[in-house]
N, CA and C of each residue as an Amber inpcrd file, in Angstrom:
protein
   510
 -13.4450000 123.5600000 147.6070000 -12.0330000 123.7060000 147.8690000
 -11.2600000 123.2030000 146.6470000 -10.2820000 123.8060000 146.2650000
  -9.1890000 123.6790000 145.3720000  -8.1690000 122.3080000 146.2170000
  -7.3480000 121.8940000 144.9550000  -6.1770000 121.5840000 144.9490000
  -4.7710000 122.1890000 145.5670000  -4.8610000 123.1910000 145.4880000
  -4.2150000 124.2170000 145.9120000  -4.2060000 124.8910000 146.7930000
  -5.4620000 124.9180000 147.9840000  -5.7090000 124.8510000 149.4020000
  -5.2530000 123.7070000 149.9020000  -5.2030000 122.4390000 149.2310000
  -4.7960000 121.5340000 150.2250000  -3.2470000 121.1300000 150.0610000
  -2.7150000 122.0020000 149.0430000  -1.1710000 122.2570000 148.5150000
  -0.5980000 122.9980000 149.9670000  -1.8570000 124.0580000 150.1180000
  -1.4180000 125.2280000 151.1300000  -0.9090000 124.9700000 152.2680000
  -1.8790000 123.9450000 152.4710000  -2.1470000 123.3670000 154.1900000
  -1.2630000 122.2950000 154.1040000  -0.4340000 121.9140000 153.4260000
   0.4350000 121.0760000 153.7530000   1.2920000 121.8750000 154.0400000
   1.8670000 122.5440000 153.3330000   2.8610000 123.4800000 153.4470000
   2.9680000 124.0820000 154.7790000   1.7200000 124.9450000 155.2000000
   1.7940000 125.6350000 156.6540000   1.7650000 124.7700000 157.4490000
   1.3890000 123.3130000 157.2210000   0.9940000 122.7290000 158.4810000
   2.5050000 121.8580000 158.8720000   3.6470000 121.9180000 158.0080000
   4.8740000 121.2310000 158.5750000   5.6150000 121.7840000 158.1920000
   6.6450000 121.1880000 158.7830000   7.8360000 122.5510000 158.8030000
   8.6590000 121.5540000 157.7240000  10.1770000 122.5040000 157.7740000
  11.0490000 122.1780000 156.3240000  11.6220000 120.4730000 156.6860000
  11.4070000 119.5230000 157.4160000  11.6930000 118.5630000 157.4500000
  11.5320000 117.5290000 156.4860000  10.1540000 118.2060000 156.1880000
   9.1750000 117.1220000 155.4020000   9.7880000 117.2190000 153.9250000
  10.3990000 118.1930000 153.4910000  11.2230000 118.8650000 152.4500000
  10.0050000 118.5090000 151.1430000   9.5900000 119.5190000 151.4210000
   8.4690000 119.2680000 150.2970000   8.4400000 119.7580000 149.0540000
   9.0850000 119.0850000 147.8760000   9.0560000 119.6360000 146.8130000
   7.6820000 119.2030000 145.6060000   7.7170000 119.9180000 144.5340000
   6.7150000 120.2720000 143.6350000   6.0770000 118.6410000 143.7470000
   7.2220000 117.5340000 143.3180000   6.4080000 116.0600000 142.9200000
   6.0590000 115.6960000 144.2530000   6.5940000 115.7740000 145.3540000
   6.3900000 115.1710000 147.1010000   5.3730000 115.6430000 147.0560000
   4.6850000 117.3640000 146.7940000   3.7650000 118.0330000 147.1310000
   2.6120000 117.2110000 146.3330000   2.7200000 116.7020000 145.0000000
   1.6170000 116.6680000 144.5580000   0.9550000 115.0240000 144.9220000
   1.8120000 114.0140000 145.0680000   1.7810000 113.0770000 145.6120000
   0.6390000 113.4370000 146.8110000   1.3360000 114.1050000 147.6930000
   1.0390000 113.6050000 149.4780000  -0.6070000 114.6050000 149.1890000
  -0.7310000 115.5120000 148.1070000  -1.9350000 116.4390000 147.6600000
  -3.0510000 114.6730000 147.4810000  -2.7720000 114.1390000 146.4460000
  -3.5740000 112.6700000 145.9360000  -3.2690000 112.0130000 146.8330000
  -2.8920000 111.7940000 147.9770000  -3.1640000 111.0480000 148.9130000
  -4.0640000 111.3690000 150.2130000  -4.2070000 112.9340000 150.1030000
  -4.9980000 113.0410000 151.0570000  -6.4300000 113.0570000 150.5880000
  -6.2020000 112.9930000 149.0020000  -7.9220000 112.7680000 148.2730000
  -8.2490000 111.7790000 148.3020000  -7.3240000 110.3260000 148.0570000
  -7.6520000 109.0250000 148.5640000  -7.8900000 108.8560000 149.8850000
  -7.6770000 109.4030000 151.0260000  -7.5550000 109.2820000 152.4140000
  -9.4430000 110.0490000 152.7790000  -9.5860000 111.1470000 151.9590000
 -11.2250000 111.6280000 152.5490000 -11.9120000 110.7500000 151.5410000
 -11.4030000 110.2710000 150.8880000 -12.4040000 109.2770000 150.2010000
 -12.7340000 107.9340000 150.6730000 -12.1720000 107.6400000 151.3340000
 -12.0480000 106.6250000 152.5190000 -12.7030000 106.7510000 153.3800000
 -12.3250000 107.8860000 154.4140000 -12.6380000 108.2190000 155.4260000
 -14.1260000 109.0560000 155.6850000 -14.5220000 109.8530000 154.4140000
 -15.7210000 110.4070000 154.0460000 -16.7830000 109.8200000 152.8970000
 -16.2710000 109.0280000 152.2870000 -16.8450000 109.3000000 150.8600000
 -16.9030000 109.7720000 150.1510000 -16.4880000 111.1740000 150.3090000
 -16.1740000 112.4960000 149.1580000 -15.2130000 113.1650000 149.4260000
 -14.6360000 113.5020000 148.2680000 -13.1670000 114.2810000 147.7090000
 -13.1470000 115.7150000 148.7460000 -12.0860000 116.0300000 148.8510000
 -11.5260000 117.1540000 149.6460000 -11.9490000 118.0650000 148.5180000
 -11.3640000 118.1040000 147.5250000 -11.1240000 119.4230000 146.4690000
 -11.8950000 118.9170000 144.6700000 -12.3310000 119.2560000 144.1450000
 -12.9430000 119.2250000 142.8550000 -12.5870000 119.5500000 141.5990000
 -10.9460000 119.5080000 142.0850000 -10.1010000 119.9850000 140.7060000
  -9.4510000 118.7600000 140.0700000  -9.2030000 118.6270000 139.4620000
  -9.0520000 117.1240000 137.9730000  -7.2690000 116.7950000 139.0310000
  -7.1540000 115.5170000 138.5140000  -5.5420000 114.4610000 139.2560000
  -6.1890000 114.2390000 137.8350000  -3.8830000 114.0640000 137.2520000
  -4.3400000 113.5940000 136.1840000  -3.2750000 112.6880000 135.9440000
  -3.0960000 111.3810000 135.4750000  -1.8500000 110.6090000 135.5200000
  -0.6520000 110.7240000 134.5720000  -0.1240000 111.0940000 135.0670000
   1.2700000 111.9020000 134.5120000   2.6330000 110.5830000 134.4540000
   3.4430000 111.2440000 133.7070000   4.2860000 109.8920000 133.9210000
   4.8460000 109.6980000 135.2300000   5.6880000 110.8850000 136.5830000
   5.6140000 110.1730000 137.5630000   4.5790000 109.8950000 138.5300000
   3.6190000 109.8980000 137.8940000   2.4110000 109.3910000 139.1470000
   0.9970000 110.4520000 139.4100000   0.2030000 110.5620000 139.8850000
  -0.9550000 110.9960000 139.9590000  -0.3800000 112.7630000 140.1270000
  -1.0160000 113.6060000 139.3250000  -0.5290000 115.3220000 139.0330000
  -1.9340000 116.0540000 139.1470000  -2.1710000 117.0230000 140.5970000
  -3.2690000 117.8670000 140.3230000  -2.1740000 119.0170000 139.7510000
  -2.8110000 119.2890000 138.1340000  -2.3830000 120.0980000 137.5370000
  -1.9090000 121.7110000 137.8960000  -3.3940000 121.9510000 138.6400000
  -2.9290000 123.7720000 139.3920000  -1.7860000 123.3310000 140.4200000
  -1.6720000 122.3430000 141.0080000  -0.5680000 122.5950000 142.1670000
   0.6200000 122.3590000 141.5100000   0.9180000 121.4970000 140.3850000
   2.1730000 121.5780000 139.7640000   2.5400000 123.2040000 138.9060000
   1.5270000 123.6480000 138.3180000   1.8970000 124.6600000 137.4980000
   2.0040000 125.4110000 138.7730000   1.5130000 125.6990000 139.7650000
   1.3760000 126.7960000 140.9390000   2.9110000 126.8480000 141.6290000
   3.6490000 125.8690000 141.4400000   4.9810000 125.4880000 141.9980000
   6.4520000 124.7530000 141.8380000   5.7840000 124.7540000 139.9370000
   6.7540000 124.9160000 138.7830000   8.3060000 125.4590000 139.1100000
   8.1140000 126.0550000 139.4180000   9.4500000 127.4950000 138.9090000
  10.2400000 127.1310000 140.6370000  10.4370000 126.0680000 141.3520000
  11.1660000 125.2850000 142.2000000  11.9700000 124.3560000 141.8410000
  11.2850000 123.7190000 140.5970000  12.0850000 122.6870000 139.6170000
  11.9900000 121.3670000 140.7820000  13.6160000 121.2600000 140.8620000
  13.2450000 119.8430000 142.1380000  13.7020000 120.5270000 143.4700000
  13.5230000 121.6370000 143.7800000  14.3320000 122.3130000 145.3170000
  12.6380000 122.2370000 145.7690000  12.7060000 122.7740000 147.4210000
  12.0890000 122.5690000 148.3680000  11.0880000 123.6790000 148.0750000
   9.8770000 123.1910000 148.2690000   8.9080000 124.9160000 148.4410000
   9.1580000 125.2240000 149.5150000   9.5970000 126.3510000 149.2540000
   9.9910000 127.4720000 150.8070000   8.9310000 128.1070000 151.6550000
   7.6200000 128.4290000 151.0360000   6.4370000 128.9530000 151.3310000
   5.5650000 128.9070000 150.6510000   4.1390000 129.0940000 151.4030000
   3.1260000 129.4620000 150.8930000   2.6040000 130.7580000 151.1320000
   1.4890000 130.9270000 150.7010000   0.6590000 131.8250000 151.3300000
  -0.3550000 131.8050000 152.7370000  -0.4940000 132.3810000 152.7770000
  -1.4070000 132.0330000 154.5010000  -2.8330000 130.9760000 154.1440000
  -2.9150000 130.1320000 154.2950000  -3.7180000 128.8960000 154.0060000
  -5.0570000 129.1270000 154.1210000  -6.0750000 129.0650000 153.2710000
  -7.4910000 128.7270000 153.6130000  -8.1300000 128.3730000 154.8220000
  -8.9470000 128.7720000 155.3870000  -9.5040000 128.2880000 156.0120000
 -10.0340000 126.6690000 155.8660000  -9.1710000 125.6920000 156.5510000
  -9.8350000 124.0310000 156.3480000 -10.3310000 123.3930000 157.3470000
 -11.3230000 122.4380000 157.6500000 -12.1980000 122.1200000 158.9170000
 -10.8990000 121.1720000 159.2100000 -11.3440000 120.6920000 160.6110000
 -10.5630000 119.6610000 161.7600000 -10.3190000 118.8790000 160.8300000
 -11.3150000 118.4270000 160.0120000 -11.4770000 116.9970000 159.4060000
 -10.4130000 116.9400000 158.7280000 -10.5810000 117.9570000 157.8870000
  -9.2540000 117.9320000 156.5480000  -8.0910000 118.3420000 157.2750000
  -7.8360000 118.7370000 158.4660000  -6.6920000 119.2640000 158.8490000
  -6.1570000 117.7690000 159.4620000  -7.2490000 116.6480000 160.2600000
  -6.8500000 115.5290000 160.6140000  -6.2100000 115.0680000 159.6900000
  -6.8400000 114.7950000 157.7390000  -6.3170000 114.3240000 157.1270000
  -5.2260000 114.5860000 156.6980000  -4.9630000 115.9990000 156.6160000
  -2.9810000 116.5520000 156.2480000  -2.3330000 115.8230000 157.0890000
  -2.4480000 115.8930000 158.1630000  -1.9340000 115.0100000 159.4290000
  -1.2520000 113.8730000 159.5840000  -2.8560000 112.7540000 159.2100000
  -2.3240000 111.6720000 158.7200000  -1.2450000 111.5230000 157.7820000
  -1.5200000 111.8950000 156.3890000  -0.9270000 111.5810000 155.3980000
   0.2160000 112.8080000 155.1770000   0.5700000 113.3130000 156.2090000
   1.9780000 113.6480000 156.3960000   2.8370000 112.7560000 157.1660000
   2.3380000 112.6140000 158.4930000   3.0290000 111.5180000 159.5430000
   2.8990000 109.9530000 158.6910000   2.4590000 109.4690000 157.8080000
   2.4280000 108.3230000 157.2800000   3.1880000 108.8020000 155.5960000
   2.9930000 108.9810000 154.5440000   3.1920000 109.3120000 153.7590000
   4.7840000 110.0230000 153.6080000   4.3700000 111.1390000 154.3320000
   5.4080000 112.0790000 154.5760000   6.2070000 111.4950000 154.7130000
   6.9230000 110.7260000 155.1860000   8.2050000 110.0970000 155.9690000
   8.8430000 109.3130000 154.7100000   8.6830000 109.3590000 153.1340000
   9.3320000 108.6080000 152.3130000   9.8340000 109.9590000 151.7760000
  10.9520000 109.5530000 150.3480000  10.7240000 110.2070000 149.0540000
  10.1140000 110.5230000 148.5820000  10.1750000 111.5620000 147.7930000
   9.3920000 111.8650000 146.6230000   9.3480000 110.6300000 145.1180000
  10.7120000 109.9160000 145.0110000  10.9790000 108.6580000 144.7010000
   9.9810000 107.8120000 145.2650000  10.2640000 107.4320000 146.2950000
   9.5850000 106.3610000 146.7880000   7.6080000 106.5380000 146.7590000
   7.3240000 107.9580000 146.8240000   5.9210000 107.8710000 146.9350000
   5.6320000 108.1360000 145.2300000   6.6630000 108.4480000 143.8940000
   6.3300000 107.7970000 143.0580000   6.2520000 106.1370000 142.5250000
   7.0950000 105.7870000 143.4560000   7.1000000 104.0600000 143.1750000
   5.5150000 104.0290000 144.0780000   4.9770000 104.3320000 144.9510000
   3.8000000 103.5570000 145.1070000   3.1330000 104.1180000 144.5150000
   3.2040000 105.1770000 143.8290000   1.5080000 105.4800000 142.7530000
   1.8710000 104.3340000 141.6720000   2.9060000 104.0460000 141.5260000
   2.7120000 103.0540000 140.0960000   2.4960000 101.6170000 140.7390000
   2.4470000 101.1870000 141.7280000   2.3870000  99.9320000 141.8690000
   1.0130000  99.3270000 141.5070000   1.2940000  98.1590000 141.8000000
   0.1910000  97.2850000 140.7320000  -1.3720000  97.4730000 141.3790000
  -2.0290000  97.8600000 140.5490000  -3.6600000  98.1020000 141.0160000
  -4.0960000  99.5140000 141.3830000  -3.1320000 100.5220000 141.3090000
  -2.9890000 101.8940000 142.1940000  -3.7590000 102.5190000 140.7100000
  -4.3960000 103.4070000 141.2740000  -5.4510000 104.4290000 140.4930000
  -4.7790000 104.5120000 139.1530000  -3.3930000 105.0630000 139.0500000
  -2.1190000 105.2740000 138.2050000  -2.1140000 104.5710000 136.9910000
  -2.1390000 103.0120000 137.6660000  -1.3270000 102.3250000 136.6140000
  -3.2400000 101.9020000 135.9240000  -3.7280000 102.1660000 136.3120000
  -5.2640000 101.3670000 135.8980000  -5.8280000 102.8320000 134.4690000
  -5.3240000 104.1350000 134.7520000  -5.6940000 104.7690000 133.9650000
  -4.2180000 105.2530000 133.2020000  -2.9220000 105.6580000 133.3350000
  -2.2130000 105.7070000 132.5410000  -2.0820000 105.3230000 131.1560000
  -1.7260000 106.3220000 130.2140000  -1.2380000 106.1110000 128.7570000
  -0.3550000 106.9380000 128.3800000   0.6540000 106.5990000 127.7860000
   1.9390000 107.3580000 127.7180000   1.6550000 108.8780000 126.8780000
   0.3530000 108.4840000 125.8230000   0.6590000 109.6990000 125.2290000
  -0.6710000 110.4180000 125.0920000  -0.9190000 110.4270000 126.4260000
  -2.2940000 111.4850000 127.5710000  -2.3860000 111.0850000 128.4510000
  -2.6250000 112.8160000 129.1070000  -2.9070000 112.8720000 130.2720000
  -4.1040000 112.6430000 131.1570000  -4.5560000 111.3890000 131.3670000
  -5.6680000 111.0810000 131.5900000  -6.0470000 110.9730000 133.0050000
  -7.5580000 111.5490000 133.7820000  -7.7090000 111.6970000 134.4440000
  -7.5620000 110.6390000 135.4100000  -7.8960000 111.1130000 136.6510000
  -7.5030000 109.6340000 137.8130000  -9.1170000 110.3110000 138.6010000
 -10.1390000 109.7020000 138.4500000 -11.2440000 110.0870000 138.8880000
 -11.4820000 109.5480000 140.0140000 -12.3750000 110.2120000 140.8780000
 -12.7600000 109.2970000 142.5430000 -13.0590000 108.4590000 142.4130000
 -14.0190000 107.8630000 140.9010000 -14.5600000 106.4480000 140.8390000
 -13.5710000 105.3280000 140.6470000 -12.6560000 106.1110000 140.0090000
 -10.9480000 104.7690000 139.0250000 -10.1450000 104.8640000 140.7850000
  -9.7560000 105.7080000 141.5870000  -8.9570000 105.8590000 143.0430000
 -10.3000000 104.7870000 144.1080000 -11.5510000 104.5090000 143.9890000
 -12.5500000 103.9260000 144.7400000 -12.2740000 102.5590000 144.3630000
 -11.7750000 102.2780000 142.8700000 -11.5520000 100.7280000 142.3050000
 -10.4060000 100.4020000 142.3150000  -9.2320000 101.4740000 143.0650000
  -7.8620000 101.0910000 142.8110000  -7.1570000 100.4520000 144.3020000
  -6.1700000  99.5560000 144.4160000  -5.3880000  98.8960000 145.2690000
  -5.3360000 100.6320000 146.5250000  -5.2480000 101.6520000 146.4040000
  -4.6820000 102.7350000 146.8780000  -5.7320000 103.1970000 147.8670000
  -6.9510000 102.9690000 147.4170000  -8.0140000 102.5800000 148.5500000
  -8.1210000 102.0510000 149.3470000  -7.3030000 101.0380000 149.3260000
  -7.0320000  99.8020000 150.5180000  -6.5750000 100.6030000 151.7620000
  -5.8020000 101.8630000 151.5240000  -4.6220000 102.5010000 152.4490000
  -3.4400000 101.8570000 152.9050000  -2.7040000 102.4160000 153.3040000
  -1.1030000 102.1630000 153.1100000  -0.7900000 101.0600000 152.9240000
   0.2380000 100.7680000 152.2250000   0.7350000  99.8830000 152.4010000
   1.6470000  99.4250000 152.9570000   2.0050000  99.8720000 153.2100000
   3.1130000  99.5980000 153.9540000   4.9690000 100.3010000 153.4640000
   6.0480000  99.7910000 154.2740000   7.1530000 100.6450000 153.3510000
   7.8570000  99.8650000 152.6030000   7.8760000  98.6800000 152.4920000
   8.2580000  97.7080000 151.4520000   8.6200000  97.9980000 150.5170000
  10.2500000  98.1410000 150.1030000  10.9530000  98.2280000 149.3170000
  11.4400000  99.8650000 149.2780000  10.8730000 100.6360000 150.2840000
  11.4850000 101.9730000 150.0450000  12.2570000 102.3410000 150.9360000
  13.2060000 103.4900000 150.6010000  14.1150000 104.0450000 150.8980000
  13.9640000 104.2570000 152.8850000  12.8440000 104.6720000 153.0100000
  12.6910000 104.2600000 154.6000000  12.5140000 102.8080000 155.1730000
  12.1780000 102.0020000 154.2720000  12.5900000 100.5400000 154.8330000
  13.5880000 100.1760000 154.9960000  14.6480000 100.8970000 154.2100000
  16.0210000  99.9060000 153.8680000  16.7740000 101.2840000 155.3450000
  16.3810000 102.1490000 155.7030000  16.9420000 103.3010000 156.3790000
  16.3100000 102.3350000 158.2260000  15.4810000 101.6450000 158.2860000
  14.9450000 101.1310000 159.4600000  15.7430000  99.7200000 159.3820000
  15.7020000  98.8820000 158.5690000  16.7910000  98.1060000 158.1860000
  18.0050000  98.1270000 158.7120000  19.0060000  98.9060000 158.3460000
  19.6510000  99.6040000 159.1960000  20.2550000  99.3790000 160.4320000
  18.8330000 100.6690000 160.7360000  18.3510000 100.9420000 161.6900000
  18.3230000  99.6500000 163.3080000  17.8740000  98.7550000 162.5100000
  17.7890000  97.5380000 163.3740000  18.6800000  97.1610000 163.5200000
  19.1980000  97.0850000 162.4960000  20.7630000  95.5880000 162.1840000
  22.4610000  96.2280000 162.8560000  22.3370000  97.9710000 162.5880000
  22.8890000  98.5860000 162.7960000  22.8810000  99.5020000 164.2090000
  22.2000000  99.4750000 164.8660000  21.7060000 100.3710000 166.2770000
  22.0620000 101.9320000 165.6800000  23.5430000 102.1220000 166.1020000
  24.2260000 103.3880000 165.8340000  24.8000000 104.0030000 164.6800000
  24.2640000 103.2770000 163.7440000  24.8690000 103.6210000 162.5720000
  24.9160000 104.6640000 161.8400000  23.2660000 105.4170000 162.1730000
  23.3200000 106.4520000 161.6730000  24.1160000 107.4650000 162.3630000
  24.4370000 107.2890000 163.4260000  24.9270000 108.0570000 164.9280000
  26.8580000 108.4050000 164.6230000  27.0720000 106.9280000 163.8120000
  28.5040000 106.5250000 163.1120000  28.6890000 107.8440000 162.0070000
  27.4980000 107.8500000 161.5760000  28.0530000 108.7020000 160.1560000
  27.8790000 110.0960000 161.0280000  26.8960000 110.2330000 161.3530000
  26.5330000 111.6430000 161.7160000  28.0460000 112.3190000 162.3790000
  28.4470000 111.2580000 163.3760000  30.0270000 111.9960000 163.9740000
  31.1020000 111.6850000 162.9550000  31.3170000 111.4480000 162.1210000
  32.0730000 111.5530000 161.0530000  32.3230000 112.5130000 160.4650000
């Protein structure tokens, strides 16, 4: 399996909420390779993540969805055939993942110990291999939402009951 099957199956498998653009896509793509690597021992797809300046880049799914710039991918194509397993894992790491920025899920590829920051160099693009993602903090699995844009939105959330409810009738 490609990079780009599991680009697919994100895409078909949620609707426009998730607002999935080119960097969200490629993110929540390297997280579901950290997630079967976890959960299996071996990688979903066999195509190169390579650390880019905002954060972990499987190359075919960025060039495949380029020409969006920063707007929403609107579609795919009708998706590969993918087992339960990998379809559990879109799953997960949509309902967990999914629920930040594209911002915010570049602030956690760079955080300290994450596959990212252990192979990054400003001037190459250097791979992020299953063995460097097996030795990185990102293996651990989530971390939690600490410091992102959905923390400070639950925040809020708490402190505020109706607040969002305030703006919305505004």
């Amino acid at each position: 399996m490609k990079s780009i099957d599991i680009a697919y199956a994100f895409i078909n498998m949620n609707d426009a909420s998730l607002e999935l653009t080119n960097l969200k896509l490629n993110k929540l793509v390297y997280y579901a390779q950290v997630e079967a690597l976890r959960r299996n021992g071996a990688p979903l797809f066999d195509d190169a993540i390579e650390a880019w300046q905002y954060g972990p880049v499987e190359p075919l799914v960025y060039h495949t969805f380029k020409q969006y710039g920063r707007g929403v991918v609107a579609s795919a194509p009708a998706m590969c055939e993918v087992d339960d397993a990998t379809k559990g894992i879109i799953r997960y790491v949509s309902n967990t993942y999914g629920r930040l920025s594209a911002f915010d899920l570049v602030s956690l590829s760079h955080r300290k110990g994450s596959a990212w920051e252990l192979v990054y160099r400003s001037d190459m693009d250097m791979p992020i291999t299953c063995d460097a993602i097996r030795r990185s903090a990102d293996f651990a699995g989530f971390p939690g939402f600490e410091g992102t844009l959905e923390r400070g939105i639950q925040e809020v959330c708490a402190s505020i009951p109706n607040a969002l409810k305030l703006l919305e009738d505004s």
